[in-house]
KEFI-9234 format. One record per residue: residue in three letters; x, y, z of N, C-alpha, C in turn. Coordinates in steps of 0.2 Angstrom, whole numbers. Atoms other than C-alpha are relative to their C-alpha. Example, Ala and Ser with C-alpha at 12.3 -4.5 7.8 and 13.67 -1.06 7.14 Angstrom:
<recs>
ALA	4	-6	0	62	-22	39	4	6	0 $
SER	-4	-6	-1	68	-5	36	-4	5	3 $
</recs>
This chain:
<recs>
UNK	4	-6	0	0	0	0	4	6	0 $
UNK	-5	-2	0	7	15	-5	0	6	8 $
UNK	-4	-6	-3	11	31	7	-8	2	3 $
UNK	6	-4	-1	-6	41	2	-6	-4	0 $
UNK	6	6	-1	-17	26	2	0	-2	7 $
UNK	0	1	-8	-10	23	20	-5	4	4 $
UNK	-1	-5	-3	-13	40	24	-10	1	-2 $
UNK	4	-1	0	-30	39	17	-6	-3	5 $
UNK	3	5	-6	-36	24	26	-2	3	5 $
UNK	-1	-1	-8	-29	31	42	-5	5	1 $
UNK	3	-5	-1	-41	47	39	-6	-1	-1 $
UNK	5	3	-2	-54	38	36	-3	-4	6 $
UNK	2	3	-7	-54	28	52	-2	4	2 $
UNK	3	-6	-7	-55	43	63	-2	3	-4 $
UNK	6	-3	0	-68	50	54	-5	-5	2 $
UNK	7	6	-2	-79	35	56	1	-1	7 $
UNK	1	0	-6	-74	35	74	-3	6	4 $
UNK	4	-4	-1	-77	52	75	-10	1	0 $
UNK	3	0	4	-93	49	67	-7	-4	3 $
UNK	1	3	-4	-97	35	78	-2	2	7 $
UNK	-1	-5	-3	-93	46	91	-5	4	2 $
UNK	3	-9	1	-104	62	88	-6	-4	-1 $
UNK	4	3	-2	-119	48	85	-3	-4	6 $
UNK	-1	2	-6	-117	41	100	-2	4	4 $
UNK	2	-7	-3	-118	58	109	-6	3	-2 $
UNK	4	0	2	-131	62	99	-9	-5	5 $
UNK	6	5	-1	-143	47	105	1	2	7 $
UNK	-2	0	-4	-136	49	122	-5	7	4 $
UNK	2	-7	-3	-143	69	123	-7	0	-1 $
UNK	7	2	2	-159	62	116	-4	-4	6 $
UNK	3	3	-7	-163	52	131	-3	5	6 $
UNK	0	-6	-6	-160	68	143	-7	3	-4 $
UNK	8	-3	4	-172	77	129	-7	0	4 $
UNK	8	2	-2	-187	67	131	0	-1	7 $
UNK	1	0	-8	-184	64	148	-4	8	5 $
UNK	3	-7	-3	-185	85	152	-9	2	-3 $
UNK	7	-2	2	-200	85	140	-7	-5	2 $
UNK	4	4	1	-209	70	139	-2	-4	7 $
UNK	-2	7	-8	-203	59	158	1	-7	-1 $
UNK	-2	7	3	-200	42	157	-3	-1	-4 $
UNK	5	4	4	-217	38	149	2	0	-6 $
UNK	-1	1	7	-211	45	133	9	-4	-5 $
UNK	-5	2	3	-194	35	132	-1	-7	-3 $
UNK	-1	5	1	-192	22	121	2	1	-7 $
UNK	-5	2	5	-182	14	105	-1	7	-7 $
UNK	4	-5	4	-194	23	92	3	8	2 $
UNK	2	-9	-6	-195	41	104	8	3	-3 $
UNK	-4	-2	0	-178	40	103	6	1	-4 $
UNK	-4	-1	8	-170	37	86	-3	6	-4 $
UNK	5	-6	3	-184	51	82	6	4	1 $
UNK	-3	-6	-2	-175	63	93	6	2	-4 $
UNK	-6	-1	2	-158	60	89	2	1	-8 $
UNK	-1	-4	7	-161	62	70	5	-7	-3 $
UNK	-3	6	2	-155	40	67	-3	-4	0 $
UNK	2	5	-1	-159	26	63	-1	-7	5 $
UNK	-1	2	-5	-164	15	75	3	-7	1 $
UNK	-3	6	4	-155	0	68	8	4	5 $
UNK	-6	-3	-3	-140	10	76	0	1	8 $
UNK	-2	0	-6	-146	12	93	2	-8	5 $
UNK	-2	8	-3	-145	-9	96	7	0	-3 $
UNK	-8	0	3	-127	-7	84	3	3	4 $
UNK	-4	-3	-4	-119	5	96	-1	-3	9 $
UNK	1	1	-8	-128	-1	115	-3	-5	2 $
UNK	3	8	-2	-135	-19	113	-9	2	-1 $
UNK	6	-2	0	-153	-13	116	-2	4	4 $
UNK	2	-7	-5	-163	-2	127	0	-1	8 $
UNK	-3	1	-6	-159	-8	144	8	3	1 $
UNK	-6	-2	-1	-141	-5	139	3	6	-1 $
UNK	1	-7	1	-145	11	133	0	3	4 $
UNK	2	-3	-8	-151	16	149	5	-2	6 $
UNK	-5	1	-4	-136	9	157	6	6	-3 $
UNK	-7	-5	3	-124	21	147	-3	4	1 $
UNK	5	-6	-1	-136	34	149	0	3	9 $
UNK	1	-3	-9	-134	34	169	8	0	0 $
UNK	-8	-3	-2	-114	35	167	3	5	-5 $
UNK	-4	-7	6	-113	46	153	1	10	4 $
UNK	-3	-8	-3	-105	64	158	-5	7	1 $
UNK	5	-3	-1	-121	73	154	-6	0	4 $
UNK	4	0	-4	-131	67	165	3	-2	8 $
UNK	-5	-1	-6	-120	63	181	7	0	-1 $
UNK	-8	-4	-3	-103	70	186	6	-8	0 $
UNK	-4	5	0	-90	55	181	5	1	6 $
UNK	-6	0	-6	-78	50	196	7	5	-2 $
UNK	-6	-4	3	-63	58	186	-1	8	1 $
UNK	3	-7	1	-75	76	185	2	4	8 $
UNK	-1	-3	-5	-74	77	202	7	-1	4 $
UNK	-7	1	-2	-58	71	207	9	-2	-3 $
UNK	-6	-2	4	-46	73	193	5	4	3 $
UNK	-4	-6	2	-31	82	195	3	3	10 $
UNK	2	0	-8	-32	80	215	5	-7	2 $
UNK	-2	5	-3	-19	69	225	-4	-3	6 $
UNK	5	3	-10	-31	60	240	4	-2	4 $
UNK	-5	5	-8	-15	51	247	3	6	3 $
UNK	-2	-7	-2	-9	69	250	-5	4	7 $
UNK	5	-4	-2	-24	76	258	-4	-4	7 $
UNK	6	5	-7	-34	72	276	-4	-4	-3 $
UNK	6	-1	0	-48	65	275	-7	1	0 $
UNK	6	-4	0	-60	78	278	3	4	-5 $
UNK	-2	-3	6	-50	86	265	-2	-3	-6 $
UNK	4	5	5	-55	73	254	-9	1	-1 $
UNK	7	1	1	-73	74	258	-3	6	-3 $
UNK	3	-6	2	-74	91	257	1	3	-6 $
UNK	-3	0	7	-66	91	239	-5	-2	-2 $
UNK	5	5	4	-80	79	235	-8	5	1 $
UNK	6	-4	2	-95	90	241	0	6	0 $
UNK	3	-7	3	-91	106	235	2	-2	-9 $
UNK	3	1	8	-89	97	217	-5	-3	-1 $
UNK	5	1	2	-104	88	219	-4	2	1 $
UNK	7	-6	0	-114	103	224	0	4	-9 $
UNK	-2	-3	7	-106	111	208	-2	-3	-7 $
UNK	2	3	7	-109	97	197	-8	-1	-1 $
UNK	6	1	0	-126	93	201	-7	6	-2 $
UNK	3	-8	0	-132	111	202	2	2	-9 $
UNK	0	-3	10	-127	112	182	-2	-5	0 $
UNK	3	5	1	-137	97	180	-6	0	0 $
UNK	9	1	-3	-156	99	179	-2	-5	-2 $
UNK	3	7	-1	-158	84	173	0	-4	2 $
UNK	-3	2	-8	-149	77	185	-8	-2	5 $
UNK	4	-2	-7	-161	84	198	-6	-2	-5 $
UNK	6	2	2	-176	80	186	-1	-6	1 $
UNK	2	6	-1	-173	61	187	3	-1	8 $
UNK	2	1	-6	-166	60	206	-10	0	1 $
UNK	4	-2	-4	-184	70	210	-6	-5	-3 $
UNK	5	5	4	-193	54	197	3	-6	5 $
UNK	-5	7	-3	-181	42	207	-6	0	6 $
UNK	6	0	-5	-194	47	223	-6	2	-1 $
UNK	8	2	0	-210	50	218	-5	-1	-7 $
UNK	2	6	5	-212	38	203	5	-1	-3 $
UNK	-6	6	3	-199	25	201	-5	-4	-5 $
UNK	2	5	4	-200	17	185	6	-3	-3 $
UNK	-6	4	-1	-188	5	175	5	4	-3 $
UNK	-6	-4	2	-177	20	169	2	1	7 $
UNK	-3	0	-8	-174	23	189	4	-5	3 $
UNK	-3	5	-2	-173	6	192	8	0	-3 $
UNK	-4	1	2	-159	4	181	6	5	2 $
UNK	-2	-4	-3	-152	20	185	4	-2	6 $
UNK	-2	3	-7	-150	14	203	6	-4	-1 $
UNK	-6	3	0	-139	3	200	9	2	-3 $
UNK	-7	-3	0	-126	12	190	3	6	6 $
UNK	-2	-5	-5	-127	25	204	4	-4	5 $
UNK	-3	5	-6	-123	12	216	7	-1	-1 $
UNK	-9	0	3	-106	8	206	2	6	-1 $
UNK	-3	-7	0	-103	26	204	-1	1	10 $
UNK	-1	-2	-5	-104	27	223	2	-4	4 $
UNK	-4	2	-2	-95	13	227	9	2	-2 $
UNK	-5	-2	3	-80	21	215	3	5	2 $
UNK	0	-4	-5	-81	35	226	3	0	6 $
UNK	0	3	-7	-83	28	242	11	-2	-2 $
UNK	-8	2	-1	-64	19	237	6	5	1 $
UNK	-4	-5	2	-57	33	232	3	4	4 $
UNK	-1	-3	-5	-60	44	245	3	-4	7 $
UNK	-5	3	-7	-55	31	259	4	-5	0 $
UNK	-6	2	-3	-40	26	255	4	-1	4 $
UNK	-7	-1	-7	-27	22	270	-6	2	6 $
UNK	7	-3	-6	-44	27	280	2	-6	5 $
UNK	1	4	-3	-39	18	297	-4	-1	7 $
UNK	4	-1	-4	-53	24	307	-7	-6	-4 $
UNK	8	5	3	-72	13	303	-2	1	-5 $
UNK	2	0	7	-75	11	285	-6	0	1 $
UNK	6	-1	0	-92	9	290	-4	6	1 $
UNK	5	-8	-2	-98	26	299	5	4	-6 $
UNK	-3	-7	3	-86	35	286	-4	-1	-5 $
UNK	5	1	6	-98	27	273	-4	4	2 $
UNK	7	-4	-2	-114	32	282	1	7	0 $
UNK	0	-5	-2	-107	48	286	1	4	-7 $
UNK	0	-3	8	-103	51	265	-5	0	-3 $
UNK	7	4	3	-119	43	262	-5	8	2 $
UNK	4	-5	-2	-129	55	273	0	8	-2 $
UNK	-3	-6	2	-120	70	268	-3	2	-9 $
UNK	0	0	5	-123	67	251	-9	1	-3 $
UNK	7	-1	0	-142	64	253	-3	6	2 $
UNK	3	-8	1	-144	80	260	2	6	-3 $
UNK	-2	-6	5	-135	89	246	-4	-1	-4 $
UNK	6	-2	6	-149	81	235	-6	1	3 $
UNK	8	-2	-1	-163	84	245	0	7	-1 $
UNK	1	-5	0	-158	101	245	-2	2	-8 $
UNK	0	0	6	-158	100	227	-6	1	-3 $
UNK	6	3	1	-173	94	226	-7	6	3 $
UNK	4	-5	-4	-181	107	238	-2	7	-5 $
UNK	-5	-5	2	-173	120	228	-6	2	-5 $
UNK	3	-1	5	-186	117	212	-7	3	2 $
UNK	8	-1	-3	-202	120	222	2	6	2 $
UNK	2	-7	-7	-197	134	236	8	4	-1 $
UNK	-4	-3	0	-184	147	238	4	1	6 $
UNK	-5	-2	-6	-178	147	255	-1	-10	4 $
UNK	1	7	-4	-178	129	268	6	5	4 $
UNK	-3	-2	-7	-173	132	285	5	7	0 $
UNK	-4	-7	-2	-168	151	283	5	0	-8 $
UNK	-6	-4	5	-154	147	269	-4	1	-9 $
UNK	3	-4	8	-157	154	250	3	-7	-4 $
UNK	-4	7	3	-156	135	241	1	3	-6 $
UNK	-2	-2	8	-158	144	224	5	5	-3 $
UNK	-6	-4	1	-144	155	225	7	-2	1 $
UNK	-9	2	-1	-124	155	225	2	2	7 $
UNK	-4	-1	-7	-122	162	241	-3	-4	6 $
UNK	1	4	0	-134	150	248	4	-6	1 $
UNK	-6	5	3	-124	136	243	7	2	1 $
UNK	-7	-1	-4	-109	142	247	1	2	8 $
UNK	-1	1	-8	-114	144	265	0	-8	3 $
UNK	-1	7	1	-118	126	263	6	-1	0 $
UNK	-6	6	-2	-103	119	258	3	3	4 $
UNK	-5	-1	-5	-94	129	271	0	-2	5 $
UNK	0	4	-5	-103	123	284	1	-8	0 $
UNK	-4	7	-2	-101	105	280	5	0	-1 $
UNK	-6	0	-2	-84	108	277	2	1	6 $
UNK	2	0	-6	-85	113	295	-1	-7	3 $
UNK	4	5	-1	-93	98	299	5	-8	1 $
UNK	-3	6	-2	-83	86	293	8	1	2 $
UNK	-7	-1	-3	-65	93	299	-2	-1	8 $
UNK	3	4	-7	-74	87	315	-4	-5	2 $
UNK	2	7	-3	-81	70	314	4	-4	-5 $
UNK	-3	4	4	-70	62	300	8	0	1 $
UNK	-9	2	-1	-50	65	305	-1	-3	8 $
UNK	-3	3	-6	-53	56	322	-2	-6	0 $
UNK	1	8	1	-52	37	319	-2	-1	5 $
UNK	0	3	-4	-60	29	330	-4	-7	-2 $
UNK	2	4	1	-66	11	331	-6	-4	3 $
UNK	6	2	-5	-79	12	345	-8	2	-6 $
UNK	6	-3	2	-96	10	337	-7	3	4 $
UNK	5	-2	-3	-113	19	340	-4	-3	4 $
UNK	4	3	-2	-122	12	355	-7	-2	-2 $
UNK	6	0	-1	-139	4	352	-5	2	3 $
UNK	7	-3	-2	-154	10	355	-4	-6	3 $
</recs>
C-alpha cells in the first residue's frame, strides 16, 4: 500500500470513529431530551432514534438494546458528574480525609447544580420510580462505590460510619436540590442561590474537619 493510500485509510478511520462518536452523543442527549419534556413515559427505541435524527437500527449497533442504553445513559457525563470530573487532578494520598470529603461535596454541589436533569430524574427516582430509575439505581450504586474507594484510602478509622457519614452527607446535598425546584428558601438558607450554597458547603466543610479525621473504632451504641 502506497504512502497516500495509508494515509488515506488512516483518515478515514478517525472520521468514522469520530462519526461514531458524535452519533453516540447524539442518542445519548436524546434520552435527557425526552426525559425533560416528555418523563419516562415517553422514552423508548422509536422516541428515541426520532430525537436523535438516526436510525434506530443503530441504537441496538452501538448499546446492545434499550436496557443497555439506559445503562450508558446513567454513566454518561451529561447526565451525572464522572468520578474523574470530580476528582481529577487532586492527589487523596496527599490530603486528610476531611479534606477529601470536602473536595468531593463542594464538586458535587457544583456538578449537580449544572445538571437539571440530574435533579429531574433524582426527584422521578422518589415520587415515581419506573424501569429508567430502576436501572439508573444501580449504575449510581457503582458510581458510589468508586467513590466511596477513592475517597477512603489508607482510612484507618471505621469504614463503615465513614460510609454512612458520606452517604448522609450526600443525601442532604440532593434533598436540598430537590427542595430548591419548588421553594426558595428551607430552614432560613437561600437553596436557589450562589451564596446559599456556598454557606452550605462551608458549613459542612466545617462539619466534617470534626467527625471524619478522628479514627475511631468504637461503634454507635444501640438504641
Amino acid at each position: 500500500m502506497s504512502s497516500q493510500s495509508a494515509a488515506n485509510a488512516k483518515s478515514s478511520t478517525v472520521s468514522t470513529t469520530r462519526d461514531r462518536a458524535k452519533t453516540k452523543a447524539a442518542i445519548l442527549d436524546a434520552v435527557g431530551s425526552i426525559l425533560i419534556r416528555d418523563g419516562a413515559s415517553g422514552i423508548g427505541i422509536n422516541a428515541i432514534a426520532r430525537e436523535a435524527g438516526v436510525d434506530k437500527v443503530l441504537i441496538y449497533r452501538y448499546f446492545g438494546g434499550f436496557d443497555a442504553l439506559l445503562q450508558a445513559f446513567g454513566s454518561y457525563g451529561g447526565f451525572w458528574p464522572p468520578v474523574e470530573e470530580l476528582l481529577a487532578g487532586h492527589d487523596l494520598t496527599a490530603m486528610s480525609f476531611s479534606a477529601r470529603l470536602q473536595l468531593f461535596i463542594d464538586k458535587i454541589i457544583d456538578a449537580l447544580r449544572a445538571r437539571p436533569l440530574t435533579q429531574e430524574i433524582l426527584a422521578m427516582e422518589i415520587n415515581g420510580p419506573n424501569v429508567l430509575t430502576d436501572i439508573l439505581n444501580v449504575t449510581l450504586e457503582q458510581w458510589g462505590q468508586e467513590v466511596r474507594q477513592h475517597l477512603a484510602q489508607g482510612y484507618s478509622g471505621d469504614s463503615d460510619r465513614l460510609n454512612i457519614i458520606m452517604t448522609t452527607l450526600f443525601a442532604g446535598i440532593q434533598y436540598f436540590m430537590l427542595r430548591a425546584r419548588n421553594t426558595s428558601l428551607f430552614g432560613g438558607i437561600a437553596i436557589r442561590e450562589d451564596e446559599g450554597w456556598q454557606s452550605i458547603k462551608q458549613s459542612l466543610n466545617w462539619l466534617c474537619e470534626r467527625i471524619v479525621d478522628e479514627p475511631t473504632n468504637d461503634k454507635p451504641s444501640s438504641l
